[in-house]
N, C-alpha and C positions, 0 to 999 in steps of 0.2 A: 436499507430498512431504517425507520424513524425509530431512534433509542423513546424507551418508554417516559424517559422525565419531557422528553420534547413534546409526546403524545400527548403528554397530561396537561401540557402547558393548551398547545395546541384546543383542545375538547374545551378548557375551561375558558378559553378565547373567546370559542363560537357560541358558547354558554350564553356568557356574557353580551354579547354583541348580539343573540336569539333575543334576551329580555328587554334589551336597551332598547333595540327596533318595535317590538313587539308593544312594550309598554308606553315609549312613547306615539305610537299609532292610536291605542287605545285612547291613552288622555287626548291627544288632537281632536279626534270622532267625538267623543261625547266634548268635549268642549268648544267646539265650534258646528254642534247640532244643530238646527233649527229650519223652519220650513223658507227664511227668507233666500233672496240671493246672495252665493258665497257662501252658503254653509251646506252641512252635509246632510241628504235627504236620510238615509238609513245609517244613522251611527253603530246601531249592532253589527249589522253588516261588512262598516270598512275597520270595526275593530275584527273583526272575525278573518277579515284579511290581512291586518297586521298579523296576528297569530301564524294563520300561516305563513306569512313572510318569514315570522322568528324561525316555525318550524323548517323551513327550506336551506335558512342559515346555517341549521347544525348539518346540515348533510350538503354544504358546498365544496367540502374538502374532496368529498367522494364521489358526487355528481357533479361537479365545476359547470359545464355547459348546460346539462339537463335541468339545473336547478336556475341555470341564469334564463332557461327560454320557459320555464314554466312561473317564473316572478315576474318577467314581462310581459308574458300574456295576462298573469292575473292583475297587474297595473292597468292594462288596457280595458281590460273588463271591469272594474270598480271604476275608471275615468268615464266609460261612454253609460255605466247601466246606475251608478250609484251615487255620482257625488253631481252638485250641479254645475251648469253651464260655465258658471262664474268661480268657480274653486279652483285654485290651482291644485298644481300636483301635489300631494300629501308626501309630508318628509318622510316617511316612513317607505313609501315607493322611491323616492329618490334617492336615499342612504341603502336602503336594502342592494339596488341595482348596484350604485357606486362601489358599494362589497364586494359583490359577485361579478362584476368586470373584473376587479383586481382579482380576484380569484380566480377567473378562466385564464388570465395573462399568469397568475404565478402557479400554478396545481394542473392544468390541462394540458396533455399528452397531444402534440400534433400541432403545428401550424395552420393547418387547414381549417380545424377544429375549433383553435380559438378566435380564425379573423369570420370562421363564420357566426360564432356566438356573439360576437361583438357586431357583427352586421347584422341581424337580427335586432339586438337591445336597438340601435341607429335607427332600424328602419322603425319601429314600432315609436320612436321619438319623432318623427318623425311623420307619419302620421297623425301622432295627435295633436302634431301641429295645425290642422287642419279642422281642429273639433273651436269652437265660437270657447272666446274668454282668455286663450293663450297669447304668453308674451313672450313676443319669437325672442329678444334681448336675454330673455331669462331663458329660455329652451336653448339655446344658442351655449351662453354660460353653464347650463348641462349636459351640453354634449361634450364642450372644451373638460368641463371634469372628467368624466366617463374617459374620455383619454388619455388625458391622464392618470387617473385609475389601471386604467390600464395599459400602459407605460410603465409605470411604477412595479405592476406584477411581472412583466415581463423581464426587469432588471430583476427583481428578487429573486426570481426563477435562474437566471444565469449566476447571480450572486451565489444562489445555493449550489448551483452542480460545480463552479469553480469548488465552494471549500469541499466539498463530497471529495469532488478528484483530489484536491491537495492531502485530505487526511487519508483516502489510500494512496496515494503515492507514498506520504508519510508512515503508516501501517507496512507496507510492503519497505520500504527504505529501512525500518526497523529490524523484522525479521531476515534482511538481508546480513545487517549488522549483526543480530545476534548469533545468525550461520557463521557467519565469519570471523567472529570471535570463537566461536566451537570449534573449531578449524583450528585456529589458530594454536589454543589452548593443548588442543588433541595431540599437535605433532611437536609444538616443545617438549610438552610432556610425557608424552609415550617414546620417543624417542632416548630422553634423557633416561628416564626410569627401565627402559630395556638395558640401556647402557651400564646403568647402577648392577640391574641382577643378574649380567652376566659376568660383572668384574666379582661382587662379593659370590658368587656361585665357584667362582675360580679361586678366592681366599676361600672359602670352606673343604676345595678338594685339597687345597697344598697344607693344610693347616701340620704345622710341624714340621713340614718337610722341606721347606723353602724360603728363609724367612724373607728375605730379600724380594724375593718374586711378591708374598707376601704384601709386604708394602709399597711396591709399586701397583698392587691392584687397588690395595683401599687408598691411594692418592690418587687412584684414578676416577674411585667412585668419589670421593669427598670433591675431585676436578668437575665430575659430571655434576653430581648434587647444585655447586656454584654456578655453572654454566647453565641449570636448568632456571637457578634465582633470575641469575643477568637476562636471557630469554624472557620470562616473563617482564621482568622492567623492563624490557625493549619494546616488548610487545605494550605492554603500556602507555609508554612513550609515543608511539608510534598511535594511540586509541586518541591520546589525550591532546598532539600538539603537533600529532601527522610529520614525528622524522621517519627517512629513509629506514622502510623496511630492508630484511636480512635479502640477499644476493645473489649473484655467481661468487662477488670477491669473498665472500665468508662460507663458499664449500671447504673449501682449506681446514675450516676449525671444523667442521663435520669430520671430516676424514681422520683430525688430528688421534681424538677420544677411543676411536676401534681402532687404530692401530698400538697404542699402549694397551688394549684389552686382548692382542695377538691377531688383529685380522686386519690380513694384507688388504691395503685400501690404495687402489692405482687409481689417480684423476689424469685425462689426456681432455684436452682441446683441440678440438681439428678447424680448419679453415677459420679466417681471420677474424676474428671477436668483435660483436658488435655492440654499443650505447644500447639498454632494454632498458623499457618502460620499467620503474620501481615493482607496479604489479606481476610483472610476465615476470621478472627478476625474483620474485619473493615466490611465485608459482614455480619458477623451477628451483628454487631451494627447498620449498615443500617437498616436492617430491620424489629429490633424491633424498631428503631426510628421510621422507616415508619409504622409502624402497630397502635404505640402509636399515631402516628401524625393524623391517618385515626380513632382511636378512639374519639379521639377530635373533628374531625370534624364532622364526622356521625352516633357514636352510640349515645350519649345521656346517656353514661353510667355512673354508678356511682365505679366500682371498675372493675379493670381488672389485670391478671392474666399472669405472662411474666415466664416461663418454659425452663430452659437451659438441653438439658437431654444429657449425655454421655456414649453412650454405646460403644462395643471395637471397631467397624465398622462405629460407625455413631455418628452423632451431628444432635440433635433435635432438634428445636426452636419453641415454640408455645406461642402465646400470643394471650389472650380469654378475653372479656370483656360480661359485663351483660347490655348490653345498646340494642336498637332498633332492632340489626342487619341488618341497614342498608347497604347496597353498598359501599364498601371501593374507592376510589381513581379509577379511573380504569387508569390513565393515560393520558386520550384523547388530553392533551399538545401538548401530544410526547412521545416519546422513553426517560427511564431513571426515566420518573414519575410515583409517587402512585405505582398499583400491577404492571404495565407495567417494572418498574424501580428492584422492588424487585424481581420480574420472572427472568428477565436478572440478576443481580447480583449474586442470587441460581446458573442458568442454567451455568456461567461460570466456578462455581466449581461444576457443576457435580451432584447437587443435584434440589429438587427438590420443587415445590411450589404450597400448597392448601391455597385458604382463598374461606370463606362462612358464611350463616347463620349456629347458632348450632340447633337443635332440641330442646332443652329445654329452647333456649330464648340464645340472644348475637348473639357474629358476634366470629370467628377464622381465624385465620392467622398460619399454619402450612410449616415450613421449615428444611430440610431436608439434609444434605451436609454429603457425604460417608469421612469418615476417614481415612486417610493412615496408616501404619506403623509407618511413621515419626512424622506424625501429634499429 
């Protein structure tokens, strides 16, 4: 769709290039009136054809071809019924066309459409080559314009749908980024702040009774609080000047934070570890953060179970906890959160995402991403 400042410009365009044609057709007619040869028999007549010519001007945008076969028929009709033998073609038929050539070439839908509008304007030149007083030199030199004419709309036409495509590619490349900043944002954060309220949740049960325990809780939240700063500056860093997002090698300081909070955190790696792309890399530390973070919040577990498995085709991810198996996260924010968030993040690389209750008690989070070659 044509933004409204472009419309405006556009209308005030044809405005102007209506009166221009229009007004100078009129002055031509009445100033080179007269009954001799070379001059024009009915000057009210070929201004009244000017006119319409302006009026056809404003409506080329919207009838491109329509409007370029009814200007050249009425050139053809003011040539053979109104102007004499000895006249050349009036500039106001000339310019009018040369308009609405460029116009079928940059605004008409269909190639078909515009080589036959253009073979039309040709043939009716073409003909009147034939009518006594014409000078083929100079008919010849009008057709070469008309060509170019339309040449010109036809590059302007490409010109235009290239930047169209480029500003959405551009528009969707945006909104890509700003998902992905949400994303991003969602699982340092919810993550760390789950972490926070379940450590001071456990300083407000011992208050008094444990001083010790005590202060290893709130050194753990003052730990998480830090780790949630550093996170975002990574995350940053990483917006502003593209270093290595977070990993497989940085599950380590995930697991660190829950286990001084009292919950047993086992990482195992099976089969031989492979080089991942930074993304797939930063995808599966998402979402074991998220899996961790939705353990926190809804199992009630006391030990969970985080599984990296490398087979020649595939990368596994599973993380299992022994708690309620309640309802993980479902997202209902938005897009980017909880499983909502981790669905999407798998489905971009091509893999795949189960989480549920298990059968013999807990909750699972299983994910899934096909391996390359390279990878």
């Amino acid at each position: 769709m044509t933004p409204a400042p472009a419309r405006w410009r556009a209308s005030w365009l044809d405005a102007l290039l209506a009166v221009a044609v229009a007004g100078a057709g009129i002055v031509e007619a009445y100033g080179r009136a007269g009954p001799g040869p070379g001059h024009v028999h009915r000057p009210d007549l070929v201004a009244a054809g000017a006119l319409v010519a302006g009026v056809l001007l404003l409506l080329r945008r919207r009838f491109p071809v329509g409007t370029l076969a009814a200007l050249t028929a009425l050139s053809a009709v003011f040539r053979v019924a109104v102007t004499d033998d000895d006249y050349p073609l009036a500039a106001w038929q000339f310019y009018s066309n040369l308009i609405l050539v460029h116009t079928v070439g940059s605004q008409s839908t269909g190639p078909r459409l515009r080589a036959a509008g253009v073979l039309a304007v040709l043939a009716a030149y073409a003909l009147l080559q034939t009518l006594p007083g014409q000078d083929v030199a100079e008919s010849l030199i009008g057709a070469i314009f008309m060509g170019v004419a339309y040449g010109s709309g036809i590059l302007l036409r490409r010109q235009t749908r290239r930047t169209v495509r480029m500003a959405q590619r551009a528009a969707v490349a945006a909104t890509d980024e700003r998902t992905r900043i949400a994303r991003e944002l969602h699982d340092v954060i919810s993550h760390n702040v789950s972490l926070m309220t379940l450590q001071t949740g456990g300083v407000r049960l011992l208050l008094g009774t444990d001083r010790e325990r005590e202060h290893d809780l709130l050194r753990g939240v003052e730990r998480a609080g830090r780790d949630t700063v550093e996170e975002l500056r990574m995350l940053l860093g990483v917006l502003r000047d593209g270093r290595p997002p977070a990993g497989l090698d940085r599950l380590d300081e995930l697991a660190g934070p829950l286990r001084a909070a009292g919950l047993d955190v086992r990482l195992t790696v099976t089969g031989p570890p492979r080089p991942l792309p930074p993304s797939l890399g930063l995808a599966v530390y998402r979402v074991v953060q998220e899996a961790l973070t939705n353990t926190l919040k809804h199992a009630g577990a006391a030990s969970v179970d985080v599984t990296i498995g490398f087979t020649p085709g595939e990368l596994a991810v599973e993380v299992r906890d022994d708690g309620a198996g309640g309802a993980a996260d479902s997202g209902g924010a938005g897009p980017g959160h909880g499983l909502v968030g981790m669905g999407e993040r798998v489905a971009q690389h091509g893999g795949t995402l189960r989480a549920g209750a298990r059968s013999g008690g807990g909750y699972s989070v299983t994910a899934t991403f096909p391996l390359t070659a390279g990878a």
